[in-house]
N, CA and C atoms as a LAMMPS dump frame, in Angstrom:
ITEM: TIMESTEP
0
ITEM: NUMBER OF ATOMS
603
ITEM: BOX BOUNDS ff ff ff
-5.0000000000000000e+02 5.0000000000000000e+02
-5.0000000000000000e+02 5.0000000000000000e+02
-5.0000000000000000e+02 5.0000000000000000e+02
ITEM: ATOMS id mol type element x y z
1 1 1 N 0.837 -1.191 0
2 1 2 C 0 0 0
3 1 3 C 0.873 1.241 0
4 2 1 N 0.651 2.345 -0.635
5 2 2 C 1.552 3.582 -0.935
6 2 3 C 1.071 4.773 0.003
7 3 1 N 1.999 5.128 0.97
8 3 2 C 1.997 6.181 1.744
9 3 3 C 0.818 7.157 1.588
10 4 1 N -0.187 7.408 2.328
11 4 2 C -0.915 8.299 1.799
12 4 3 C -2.063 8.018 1.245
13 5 1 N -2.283 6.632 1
14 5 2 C -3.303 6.569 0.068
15 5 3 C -4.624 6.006 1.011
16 6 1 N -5.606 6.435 0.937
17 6 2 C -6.665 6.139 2.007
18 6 3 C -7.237 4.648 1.407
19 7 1 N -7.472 3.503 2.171
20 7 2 C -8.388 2.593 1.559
21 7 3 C -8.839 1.987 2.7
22 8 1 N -9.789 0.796 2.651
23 8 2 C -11.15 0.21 2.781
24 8 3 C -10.501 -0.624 4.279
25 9 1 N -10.972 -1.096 5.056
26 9 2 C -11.006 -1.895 6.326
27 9 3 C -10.267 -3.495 5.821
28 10 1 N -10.954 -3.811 4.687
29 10 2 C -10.746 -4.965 3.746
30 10 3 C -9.086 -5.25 3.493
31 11 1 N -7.907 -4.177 3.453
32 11 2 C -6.743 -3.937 3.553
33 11 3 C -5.859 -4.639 4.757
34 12 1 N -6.584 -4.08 5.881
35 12 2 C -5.793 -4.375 7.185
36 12 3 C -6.221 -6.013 7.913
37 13 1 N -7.412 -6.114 6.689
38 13 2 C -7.78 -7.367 7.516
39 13 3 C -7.015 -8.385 6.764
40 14 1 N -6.647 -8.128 5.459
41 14 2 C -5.3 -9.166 4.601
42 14 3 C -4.141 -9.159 5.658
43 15 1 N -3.988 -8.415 6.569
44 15 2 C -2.57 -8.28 7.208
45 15 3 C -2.159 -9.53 8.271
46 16 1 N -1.078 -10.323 8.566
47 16 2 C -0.104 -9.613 7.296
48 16 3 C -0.104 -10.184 6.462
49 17 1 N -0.469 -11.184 5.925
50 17 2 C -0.73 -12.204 4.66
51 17 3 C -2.039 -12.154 4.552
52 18 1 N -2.409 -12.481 3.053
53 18 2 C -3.621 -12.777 2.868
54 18 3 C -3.976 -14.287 3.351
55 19 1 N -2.984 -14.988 3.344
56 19 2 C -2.823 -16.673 3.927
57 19 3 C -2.326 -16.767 5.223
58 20 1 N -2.284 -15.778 5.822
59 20 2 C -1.806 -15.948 7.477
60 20 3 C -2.273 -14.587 7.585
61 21 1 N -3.733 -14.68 8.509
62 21 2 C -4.776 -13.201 8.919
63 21 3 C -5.078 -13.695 10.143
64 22 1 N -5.773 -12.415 10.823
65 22 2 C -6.429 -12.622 12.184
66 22 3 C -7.821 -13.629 11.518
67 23 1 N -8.741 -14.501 12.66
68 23 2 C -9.782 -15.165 11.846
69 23 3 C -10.989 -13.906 12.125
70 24 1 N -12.005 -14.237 12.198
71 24 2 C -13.067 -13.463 12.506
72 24 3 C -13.064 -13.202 13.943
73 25 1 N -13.071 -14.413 14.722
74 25 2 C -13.425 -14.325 16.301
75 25 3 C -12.325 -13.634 16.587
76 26 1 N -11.258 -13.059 15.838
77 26 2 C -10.068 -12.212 16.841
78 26 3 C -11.038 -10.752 16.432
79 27 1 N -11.442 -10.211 15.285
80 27 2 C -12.108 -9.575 15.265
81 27 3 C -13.559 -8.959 16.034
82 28 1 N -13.492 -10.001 16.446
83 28 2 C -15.064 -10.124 16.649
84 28 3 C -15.015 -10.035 18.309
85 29 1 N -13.701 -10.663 18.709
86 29 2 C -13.374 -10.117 20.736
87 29 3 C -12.91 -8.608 20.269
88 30 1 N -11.909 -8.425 19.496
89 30 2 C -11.443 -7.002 19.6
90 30 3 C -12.749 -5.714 19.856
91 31 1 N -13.592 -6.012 18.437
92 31 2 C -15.142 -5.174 18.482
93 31 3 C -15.776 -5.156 19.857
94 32 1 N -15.828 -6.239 20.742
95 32 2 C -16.816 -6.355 21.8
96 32 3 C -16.123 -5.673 22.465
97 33 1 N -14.603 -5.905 23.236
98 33 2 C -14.071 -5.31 23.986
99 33 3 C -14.131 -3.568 23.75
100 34 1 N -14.104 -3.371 22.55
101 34 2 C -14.01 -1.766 22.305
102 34 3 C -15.614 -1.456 22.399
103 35 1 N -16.434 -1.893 22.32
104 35 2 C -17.966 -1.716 22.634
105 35 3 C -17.57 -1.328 23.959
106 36 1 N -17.212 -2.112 24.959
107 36 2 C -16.987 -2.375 26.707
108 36 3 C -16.543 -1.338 27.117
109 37 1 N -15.129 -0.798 26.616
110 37 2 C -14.468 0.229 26.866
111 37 3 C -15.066 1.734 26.72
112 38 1 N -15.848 1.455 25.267
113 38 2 C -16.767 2.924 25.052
114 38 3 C -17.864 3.239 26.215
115 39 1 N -18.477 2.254 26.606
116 39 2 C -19.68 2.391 27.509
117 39 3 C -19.023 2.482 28.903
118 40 1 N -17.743 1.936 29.033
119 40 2 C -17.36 2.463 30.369
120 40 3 C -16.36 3.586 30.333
121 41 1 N -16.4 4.085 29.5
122 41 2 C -15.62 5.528 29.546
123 41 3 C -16.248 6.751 29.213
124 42 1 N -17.718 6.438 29.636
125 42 2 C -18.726 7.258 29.043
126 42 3 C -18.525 7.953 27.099
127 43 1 N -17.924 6.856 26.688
128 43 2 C -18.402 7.418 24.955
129 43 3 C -19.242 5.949 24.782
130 44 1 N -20.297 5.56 24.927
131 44 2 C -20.811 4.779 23.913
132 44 3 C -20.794 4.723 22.386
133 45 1 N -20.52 3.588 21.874
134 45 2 C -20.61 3.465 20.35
135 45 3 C -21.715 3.782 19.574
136 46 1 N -21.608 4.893 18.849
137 46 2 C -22.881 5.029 18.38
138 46 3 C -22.713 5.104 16.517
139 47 1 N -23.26 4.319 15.783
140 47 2 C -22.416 3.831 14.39
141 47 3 C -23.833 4.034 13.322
142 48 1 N -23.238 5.049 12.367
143 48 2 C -24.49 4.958 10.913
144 48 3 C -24.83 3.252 10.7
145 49 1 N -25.751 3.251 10.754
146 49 2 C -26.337 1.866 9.628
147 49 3 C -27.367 2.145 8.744
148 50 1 N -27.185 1.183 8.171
149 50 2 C -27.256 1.183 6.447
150 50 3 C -28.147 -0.147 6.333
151 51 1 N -29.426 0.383 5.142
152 51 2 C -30.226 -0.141 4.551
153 51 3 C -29.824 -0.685 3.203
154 52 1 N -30.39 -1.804 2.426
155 52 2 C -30.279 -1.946 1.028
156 52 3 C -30.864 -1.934 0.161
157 53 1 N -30.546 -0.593 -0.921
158 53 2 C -31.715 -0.298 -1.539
159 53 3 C -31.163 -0.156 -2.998
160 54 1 N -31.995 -0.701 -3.801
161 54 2 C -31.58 -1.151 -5.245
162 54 3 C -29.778 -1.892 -5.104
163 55 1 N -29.826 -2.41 -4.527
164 55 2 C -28.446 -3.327 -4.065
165 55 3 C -27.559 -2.249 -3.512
166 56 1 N -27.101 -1.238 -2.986
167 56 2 C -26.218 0.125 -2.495
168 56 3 C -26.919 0.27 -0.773
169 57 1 N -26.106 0.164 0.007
170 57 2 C -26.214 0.613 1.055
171 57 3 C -27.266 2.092 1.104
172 58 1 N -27.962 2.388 2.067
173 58 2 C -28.397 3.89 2.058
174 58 3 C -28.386 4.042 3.696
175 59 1 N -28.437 5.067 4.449
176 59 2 C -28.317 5.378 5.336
177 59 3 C -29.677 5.218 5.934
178 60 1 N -29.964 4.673 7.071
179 60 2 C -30.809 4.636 7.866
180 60 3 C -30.581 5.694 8.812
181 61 1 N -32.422 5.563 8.744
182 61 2 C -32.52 6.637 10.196
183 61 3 C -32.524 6.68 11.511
184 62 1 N -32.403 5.298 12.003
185 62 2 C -31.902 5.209 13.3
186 62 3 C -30.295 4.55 13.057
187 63 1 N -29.553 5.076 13.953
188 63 2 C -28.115 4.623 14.159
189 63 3 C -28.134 3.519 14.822
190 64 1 N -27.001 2.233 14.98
191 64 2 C -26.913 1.355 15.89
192 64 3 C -26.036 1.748 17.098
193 65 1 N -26.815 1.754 18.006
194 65 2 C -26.187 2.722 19.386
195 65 3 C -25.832 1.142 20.323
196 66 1 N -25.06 1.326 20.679
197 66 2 C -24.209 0.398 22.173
198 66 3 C -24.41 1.013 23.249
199 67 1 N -24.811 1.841 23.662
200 67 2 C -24.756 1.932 24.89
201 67 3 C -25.114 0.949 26.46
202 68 1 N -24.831 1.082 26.949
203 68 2 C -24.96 0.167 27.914
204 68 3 C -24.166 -1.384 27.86
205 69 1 N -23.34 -1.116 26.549
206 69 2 C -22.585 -2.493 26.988
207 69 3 C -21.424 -3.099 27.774
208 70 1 N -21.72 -4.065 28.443
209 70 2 C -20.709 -4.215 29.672
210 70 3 C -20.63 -6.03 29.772
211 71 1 N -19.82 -6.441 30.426
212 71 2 C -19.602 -8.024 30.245
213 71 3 C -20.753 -8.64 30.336
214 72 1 N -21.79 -7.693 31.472
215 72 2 C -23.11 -8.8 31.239
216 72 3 C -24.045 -8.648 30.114
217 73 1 N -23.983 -7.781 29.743
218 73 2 C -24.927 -7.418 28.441
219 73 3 C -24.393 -7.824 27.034
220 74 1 N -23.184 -7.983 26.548
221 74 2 C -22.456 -7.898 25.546
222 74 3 C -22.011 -9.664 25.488
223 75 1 N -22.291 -10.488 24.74
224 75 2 C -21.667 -12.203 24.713
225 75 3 C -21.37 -12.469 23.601
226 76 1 N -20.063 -12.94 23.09
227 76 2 C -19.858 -12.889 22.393
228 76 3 C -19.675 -14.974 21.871
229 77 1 N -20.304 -14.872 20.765
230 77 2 C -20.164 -16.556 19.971
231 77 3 C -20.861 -17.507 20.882
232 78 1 N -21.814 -16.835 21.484
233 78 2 C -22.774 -17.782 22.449
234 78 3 C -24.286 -18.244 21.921
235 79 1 N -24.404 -19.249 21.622
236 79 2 C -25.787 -19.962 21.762
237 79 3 C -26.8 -19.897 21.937
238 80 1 N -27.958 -19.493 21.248
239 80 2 C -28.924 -18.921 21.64
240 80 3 C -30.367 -20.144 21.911
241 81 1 N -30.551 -19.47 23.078
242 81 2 C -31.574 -20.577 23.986
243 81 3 C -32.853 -19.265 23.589
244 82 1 N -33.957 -20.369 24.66
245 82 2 C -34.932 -19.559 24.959
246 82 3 C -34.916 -19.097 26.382
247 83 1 N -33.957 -19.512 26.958
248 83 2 C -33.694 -19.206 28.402
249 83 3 C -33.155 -17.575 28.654
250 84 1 N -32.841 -17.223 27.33
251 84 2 C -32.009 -15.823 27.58
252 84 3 C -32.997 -14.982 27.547
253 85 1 N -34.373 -15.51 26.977
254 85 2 C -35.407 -14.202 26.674
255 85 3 C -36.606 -15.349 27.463
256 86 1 N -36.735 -15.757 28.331
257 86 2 C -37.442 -16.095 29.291
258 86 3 C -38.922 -16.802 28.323
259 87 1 N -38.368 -17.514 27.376
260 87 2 C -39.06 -18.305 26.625
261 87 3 C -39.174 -19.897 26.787
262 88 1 N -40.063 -20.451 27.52
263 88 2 C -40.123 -21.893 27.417
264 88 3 C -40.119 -22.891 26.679
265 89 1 N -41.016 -22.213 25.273
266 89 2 C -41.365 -23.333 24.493
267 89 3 C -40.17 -22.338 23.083
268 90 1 N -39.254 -22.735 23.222
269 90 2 C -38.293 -21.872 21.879
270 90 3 C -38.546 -22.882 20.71
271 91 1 N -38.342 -22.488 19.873
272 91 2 C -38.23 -22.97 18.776
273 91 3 C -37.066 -23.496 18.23
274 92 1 N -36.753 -25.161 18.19
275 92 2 C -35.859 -26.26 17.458
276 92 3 C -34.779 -25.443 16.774
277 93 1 N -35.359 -24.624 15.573
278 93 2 C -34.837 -24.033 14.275
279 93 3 C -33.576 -22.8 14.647
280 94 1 N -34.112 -22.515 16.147
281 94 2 C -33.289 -21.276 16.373
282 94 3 C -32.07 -21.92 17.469
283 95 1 N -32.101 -23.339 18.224
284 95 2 C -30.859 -23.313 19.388
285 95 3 C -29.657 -23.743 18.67
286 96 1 N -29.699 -23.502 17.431
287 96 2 C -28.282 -24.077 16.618
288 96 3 C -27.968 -22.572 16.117
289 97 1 N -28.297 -21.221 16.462
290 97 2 C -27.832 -19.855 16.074
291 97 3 C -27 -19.633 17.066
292 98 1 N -25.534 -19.13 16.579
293 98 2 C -24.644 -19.033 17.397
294 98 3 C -24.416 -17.364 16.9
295 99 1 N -24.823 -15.81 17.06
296 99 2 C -24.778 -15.149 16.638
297 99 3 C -22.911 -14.858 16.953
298 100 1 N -21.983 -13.927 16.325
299 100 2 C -20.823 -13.3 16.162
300 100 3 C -21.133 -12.51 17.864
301 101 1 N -21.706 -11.893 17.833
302 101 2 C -22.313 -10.791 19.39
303 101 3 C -23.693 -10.873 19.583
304 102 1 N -24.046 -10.938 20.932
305 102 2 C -25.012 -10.795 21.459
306 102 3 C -25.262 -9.743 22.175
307 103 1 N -26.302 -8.224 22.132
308 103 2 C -26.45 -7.378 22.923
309 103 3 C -27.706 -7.285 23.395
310 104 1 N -27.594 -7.721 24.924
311 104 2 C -29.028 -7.892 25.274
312 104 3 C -29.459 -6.898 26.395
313 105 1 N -30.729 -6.401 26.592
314 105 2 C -31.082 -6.043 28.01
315 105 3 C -32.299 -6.39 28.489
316 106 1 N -32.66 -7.265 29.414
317 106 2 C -33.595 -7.965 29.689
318 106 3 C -34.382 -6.897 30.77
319 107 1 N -35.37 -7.295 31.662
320 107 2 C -36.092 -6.364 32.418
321 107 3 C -37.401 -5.786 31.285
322 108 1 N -37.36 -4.276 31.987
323 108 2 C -38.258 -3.41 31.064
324 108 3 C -38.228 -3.405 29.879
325 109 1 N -37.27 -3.234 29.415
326 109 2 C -36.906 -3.114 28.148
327 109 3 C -36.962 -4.002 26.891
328 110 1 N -36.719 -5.204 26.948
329 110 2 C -36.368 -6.191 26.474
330 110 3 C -36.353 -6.002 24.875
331 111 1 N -34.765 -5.832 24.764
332 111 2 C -34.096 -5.425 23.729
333 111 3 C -32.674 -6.344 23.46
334 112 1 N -32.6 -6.652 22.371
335 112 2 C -32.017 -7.556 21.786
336 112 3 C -30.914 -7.329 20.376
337 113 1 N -29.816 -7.161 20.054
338 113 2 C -29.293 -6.723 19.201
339 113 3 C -28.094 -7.656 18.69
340 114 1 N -28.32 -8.293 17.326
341 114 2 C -27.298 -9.564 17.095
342 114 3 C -26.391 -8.999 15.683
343 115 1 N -24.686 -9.239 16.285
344 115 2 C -24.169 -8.568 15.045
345 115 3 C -23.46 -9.498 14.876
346 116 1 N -23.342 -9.794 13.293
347 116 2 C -22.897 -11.062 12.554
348 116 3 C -21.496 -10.522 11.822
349 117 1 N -20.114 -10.524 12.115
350 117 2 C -19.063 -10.172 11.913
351 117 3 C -18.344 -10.397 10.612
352 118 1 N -18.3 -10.508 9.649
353 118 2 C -17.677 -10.378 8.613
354 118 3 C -16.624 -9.274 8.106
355 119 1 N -15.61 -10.635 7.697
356 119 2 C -14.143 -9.884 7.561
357 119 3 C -13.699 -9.803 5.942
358 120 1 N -12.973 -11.188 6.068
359 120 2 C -12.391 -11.821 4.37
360 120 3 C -12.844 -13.321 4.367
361 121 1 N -12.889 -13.335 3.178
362 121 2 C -13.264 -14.964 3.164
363 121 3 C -14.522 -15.496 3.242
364 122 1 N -15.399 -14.785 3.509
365 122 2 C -16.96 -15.37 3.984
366 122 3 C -18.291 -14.681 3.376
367 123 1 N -19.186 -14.998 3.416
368 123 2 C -20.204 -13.93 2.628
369 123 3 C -21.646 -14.101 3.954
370 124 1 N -22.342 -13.821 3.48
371 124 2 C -23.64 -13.575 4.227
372 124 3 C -24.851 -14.236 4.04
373 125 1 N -24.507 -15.282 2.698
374 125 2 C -26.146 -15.609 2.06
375 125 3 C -26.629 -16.285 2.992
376 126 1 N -25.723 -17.565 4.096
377 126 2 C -26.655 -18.598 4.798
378 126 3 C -27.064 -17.869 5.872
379 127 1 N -26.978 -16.902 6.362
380 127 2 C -27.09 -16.044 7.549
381 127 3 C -28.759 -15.777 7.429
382 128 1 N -28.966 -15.238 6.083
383 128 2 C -29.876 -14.328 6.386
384 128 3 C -31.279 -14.928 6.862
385 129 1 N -32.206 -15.899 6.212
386 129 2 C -33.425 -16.417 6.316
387 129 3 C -33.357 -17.057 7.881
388 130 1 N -32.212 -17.871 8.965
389 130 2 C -32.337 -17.994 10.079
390 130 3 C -32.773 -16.859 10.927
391 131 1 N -31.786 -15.967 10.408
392 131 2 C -31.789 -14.204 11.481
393 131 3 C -32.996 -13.464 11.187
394 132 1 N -33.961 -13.814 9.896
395 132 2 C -34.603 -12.853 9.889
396 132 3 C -36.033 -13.868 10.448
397 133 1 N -35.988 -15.004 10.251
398 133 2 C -36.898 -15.836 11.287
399 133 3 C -36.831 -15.765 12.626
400 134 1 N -35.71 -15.29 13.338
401 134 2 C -35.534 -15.485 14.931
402 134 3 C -35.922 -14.156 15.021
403 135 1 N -35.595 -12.879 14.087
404 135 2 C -36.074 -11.722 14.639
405 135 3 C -37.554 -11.446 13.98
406 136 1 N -38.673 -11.892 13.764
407 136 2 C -39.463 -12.201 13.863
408 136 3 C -40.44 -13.228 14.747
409 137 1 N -39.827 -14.247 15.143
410 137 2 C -40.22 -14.603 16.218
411 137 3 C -40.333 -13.448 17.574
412 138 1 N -38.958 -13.298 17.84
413 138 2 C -38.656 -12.822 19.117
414 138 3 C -39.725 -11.611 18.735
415 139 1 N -39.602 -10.969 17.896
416 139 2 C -40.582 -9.532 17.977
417 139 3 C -42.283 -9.498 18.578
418 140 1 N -42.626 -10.928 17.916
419 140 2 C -43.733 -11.468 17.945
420 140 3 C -43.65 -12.054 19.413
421 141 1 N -42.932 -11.803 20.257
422 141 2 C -42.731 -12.702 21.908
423 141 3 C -42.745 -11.227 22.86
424 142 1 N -42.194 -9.878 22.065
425 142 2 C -42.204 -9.339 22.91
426 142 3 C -40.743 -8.433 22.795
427 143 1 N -40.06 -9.141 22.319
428 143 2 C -38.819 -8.275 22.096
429 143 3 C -38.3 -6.817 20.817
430 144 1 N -37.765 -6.553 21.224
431 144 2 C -37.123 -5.455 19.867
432 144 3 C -35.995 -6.069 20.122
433 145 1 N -35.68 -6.047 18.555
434 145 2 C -34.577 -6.841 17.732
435 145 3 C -34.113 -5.601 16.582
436 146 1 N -32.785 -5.5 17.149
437 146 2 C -31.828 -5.084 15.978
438 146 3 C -31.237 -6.023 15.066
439 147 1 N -31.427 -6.702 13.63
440 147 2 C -29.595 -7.006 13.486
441 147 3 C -28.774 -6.585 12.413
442 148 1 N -27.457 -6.551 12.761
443 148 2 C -26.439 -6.225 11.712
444 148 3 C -25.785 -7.078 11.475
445 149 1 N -25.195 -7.027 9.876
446 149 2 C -23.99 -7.227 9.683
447 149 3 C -23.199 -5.941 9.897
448 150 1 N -21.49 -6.454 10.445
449 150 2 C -20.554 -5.5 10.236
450 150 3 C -19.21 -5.991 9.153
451 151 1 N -19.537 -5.364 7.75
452 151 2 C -18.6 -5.663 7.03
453 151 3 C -18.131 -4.154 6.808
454 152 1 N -17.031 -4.609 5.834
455 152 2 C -16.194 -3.669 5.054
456 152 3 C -16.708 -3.036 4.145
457 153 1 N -16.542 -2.184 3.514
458 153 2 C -17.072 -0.955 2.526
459 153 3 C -16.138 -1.862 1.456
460 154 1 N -15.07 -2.209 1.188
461 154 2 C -14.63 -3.47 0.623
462 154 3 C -14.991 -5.139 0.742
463 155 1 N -16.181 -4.979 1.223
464 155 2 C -16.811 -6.652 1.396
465 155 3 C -16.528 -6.972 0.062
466 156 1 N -16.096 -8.422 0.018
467 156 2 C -15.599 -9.325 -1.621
468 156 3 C -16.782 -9.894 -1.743
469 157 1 N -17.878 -9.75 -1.358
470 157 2 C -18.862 -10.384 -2.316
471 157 3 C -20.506 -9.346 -2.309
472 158 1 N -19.886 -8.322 -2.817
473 158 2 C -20.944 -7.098 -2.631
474 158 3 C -22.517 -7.409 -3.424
475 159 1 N -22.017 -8.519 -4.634
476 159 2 C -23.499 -8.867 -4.927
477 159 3 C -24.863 -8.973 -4.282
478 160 1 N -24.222 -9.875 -3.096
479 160 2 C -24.978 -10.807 -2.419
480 160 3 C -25.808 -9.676 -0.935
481 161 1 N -25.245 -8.348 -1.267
482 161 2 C -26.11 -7.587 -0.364
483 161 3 C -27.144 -6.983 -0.798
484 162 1 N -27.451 -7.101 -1.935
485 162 2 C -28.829 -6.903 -2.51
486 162 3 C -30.211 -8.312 -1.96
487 163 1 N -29.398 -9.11 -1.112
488 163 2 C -30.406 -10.079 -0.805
489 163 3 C -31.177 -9.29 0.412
490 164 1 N -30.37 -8.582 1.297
491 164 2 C -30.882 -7.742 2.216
492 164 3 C -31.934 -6.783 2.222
493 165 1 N -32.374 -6.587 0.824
494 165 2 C -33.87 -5.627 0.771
495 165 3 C -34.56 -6.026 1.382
496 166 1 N -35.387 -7.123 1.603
497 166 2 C -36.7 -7.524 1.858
498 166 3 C -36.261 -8.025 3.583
499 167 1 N -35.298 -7.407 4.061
500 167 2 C -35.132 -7.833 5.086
501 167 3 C -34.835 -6.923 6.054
502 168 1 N -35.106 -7.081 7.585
503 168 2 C -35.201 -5.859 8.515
504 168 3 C -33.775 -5.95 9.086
505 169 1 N -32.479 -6.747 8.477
506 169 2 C -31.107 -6.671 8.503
507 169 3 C -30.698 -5.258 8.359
508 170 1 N -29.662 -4.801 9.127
509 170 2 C -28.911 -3.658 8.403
510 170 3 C -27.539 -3.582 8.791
511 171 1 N -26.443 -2.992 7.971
512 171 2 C -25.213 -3.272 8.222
513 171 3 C -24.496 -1.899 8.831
514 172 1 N -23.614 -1.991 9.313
515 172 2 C -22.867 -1.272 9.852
516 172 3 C -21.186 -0.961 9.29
517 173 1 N -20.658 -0.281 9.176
518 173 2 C -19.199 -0.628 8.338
519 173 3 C -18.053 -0.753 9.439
520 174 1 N -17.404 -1.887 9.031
521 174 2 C -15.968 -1.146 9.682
522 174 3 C -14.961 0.482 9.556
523 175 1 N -15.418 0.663 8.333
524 175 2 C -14.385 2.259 8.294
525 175 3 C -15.527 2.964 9.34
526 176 1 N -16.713 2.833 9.453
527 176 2 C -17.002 4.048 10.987
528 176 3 C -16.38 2.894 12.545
529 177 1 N -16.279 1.794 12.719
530 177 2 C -15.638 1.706 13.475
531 177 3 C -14.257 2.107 13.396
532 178 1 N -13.616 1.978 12.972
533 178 2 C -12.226 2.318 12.958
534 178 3 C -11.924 3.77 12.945
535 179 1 N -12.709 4.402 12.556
536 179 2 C -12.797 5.757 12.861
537 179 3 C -13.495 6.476 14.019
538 180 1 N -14.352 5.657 14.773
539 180 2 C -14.382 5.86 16.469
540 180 3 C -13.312 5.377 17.087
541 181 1 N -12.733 4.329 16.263
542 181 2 C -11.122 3.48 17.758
543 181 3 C -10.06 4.238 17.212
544 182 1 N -9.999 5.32 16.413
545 182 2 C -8.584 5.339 16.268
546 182 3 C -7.985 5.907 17.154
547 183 1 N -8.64 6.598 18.154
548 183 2 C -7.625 7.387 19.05
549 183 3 C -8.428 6.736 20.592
550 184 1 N -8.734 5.329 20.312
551 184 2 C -8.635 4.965 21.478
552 184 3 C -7.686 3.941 22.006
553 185 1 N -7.421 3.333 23.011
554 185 2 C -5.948 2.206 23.157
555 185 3 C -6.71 0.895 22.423
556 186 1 N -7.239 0.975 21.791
557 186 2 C -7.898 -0.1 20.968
558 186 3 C -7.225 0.355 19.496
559 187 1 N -7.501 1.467 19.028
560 187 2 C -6.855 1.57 18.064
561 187 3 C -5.056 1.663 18.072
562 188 1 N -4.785 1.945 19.148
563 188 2 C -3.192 2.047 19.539
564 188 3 C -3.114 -0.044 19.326
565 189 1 N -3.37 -0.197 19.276
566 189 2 C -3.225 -1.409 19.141
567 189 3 C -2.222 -2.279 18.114
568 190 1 N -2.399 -1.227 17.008
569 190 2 C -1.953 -1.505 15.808
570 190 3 C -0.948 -1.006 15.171
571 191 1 N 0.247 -1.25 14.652
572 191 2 C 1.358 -0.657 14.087
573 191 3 C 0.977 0.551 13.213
574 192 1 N -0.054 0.276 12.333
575 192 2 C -0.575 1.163 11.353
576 192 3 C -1.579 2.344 12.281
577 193 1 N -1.643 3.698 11.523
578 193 2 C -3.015 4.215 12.055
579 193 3 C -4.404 3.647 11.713
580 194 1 N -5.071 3.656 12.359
581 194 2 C -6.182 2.535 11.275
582 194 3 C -7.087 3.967 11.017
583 195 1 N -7.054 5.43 10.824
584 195 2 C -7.669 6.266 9.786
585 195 3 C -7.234 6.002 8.005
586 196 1 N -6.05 5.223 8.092
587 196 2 C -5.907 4.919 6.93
588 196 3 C -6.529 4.008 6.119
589 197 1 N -7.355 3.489 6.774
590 197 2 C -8.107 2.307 6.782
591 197 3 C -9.826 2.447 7.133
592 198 1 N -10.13 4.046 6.835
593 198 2 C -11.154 4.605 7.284
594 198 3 C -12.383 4.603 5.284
595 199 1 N -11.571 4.469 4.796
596 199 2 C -12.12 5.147 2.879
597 199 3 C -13.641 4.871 3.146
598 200 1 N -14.815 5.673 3.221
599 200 2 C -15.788 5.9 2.988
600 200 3 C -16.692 5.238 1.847
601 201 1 N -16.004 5.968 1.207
602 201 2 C -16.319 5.84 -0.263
603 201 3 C -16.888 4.736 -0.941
């Protein structure tokens, strides 16, 4: 990459080989932990998400906000029961969903938010018809349900996000994360600045 030149999240995640990378789940603790850190340092994460419309991302009007996440609220690559949302009779189809993150808050509220992590290497098609059945269920039980994907503005298989219209999915990018961590010890993390690794576009 040449000094100077701004590009996509999709860059740093080749590092340092495209055949020797972090996997997803290193990604996917790094994200939670920096969720953890924002909500206890009073900045909660608060991130544009994005709708799909004629296959192109568009900006939604509610943001995906973190606030309140902390070790008990935030689980990451855990199993989803009916025990977590005080459901007896769950449904077969859903205890084999192992979401990327789990953001839950039970009580009054009962709010639910599942983000499905995508880096390199992987796409989204088998994801979608489980996630958009469980967040229909759960809605229908009582809950509000967010979910995202969080890919790259360089995702390698951009076709396949035009499957997301007809669905209450929405994604989130890594270049706005990386552009909330860069000046936190999360983003110090990294040899590189990761604003270089911010491209919008």
């Amino acid at each position: 990459m040449q000094r100077g030149v701004t590009v996509n999240a999709t860059y740093l995640f080749e590092k340092p080989l495209r055949e020797f990378h972090h996997s997803e789940s290193w990604w996917t603790a790094w994200f939670a932990m920096l969720l953890i850190w924002g909500n206890k340092n009073n900045r909660p994460v608060t991130l544009p998400a994005y709708c799909i419309k004629d296959g192109l991302p568009v900006e939604h009007r509610k943001n995906a906000c973190f606030a309140g996440a902390t070790y008990g609220t935030l689980v990451a690559e855990a199993p989803i029961s009916g025990e977590i949302f005080s459901i007896d009779a769950f449904p077969d189809e859903y205890f084999n969903l192992r979401p990327d993150l789990t953001f839950i808050k039970r009580g009054g509220e009962r709010f639910v938010a599942f983000v499905e992590v995508k880096t390199i290497g992987s796409g989204i098609r088998r994801n979608i018809a489980p996630y958009d059945g469980l967040g229909n269920y759960l809605n229908g039980a009582g809950w509000a349900v967010d979910f995202y994907y969080l890919l790259s503005r360089g995702h390698e298989q951009p076709a396949e996000l035009k499957l997301l219209e007809d669905t209450s999915a929405r994604i989130i990018f890594w270049e706005d994360v990386f552009a909330y961590a860069e000046n936190t010890p999360y983003g110090d993390l990294f040899e590189d600045s990761l604003a270089q690794y911010c491209d919008n576009e």
